[in-house]
C-alpha positions, 0 to 999 in steps of 0.5 A: 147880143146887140152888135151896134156900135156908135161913134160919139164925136167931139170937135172944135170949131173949124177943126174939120170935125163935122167933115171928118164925121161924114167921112167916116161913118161914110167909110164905115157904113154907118148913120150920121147924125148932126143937125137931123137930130133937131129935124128928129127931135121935133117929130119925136115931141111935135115941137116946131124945130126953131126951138131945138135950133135955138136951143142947139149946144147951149146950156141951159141958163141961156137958151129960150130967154122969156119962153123958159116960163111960158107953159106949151100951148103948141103941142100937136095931138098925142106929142111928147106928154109935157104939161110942164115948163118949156125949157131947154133942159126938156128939149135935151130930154127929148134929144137924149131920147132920140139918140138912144133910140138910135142908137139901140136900132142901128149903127151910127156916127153922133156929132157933138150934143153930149152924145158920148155922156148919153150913150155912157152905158152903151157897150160899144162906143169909141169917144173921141175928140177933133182939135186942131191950132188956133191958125189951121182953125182960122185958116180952115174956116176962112177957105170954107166960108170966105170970112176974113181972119178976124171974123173966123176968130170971132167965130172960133170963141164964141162957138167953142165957149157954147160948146164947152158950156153946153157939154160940161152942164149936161155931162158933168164932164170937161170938153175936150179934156182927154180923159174924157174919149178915148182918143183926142187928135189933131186934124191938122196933123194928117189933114182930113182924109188922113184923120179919116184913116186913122180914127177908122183903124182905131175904131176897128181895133177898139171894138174888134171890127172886121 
């Protein structure tokens, strides 16, 4: 019996998820993955990894402009066997397949990409989502990045409309709606490391962890 679990991570933008992803799977002695998965599915398809970048959380109507009817003349030798169309949708393909091989050969911690909807046949998932207010969200981002208010909100909307977009299209789900995970928090409750804390004892109870 396989004994991997995985931790599928759903975040707004500047509510400490990504932070908190590290942290625990950190805690819990597991892989993380969040932006390799593009170094990864570039190496898994040989394509160059500005497509996936490009294309990274967006559905698929807006991705790659031009490119979505332009055949792949870039392939290397023996890459993913494409003779068909570039699109967006292909480059979720090859993720999805990235994150199930990971999945079958170790424990780990996935941020954002639909990973929860991908892994929705694996035994031993936890599902969870990090929200936190509009204020703690602009306040976060502008400590972290040293934007201005207004500049963060701006940020905030345009990262959660992509992010919503992209998950409901491939998932067939609505993101961030509770009956989507099996545990929906708010970072700004009990802050990083009490997020941390709390999300670490959920998982051990959900899947009988010792």
């Amino acid at each position: 019996m396989n004994k991997h679990y995985v931790i599928n991570l759903g975040r707004q933008f500047g509510s400490g998820g990504k932070e908190i992803g590290e942290k625990l799977a950190k805690d819990l002695n597991i892989a993380f993955y969040d932006k390799e998965l593009i170094r990864l599915a570039s190496e898994e398809s040989g394509l160059c990894t500005d497509f996936f970048e490009e294309a990274d959380e967006k559905a698929a109507k807006t991705i790659l402009g031009g490119l979505l009817s332009t055949r792949i003349p870039f392939l290397t030798e023996g890459a993913y066997p494409f003779n068909s169309y570039l699109s967006n949708d292909s480059l979720f393909k090859i993720q999805s397949d990235v994150i199930r091989e990971l999945a079958e050969k170790q424990s780990c911690l996935f941020v954002g990409r639909c990973a929860d909807y991908i892994l929705r046949d694996f035994p031993r998932c936890v599902n969870i989502f990090i929200s936190a207010p509009p204020q703690a969200r602009i306040d976060h981002l502008v400590q972290l990045h040293g934007i201005t208010p207004d500049e963060a909100e701006e940020l905030i909307k345009k990262a959660d409309k992509r992010r919503s977009s992209y998950y409901n299209y491939y998932s067939y789900k609505t993101w961030g709606a509770a009956e989507t995970y099996h545990l929906c928090i708010d970072s700004s409750v009990l802050g990083i490391e009490g997020t941390v804390a709390f999300i670490k004892e959920f998982v051990k109870k959900k899947l009988n962890l010792e």
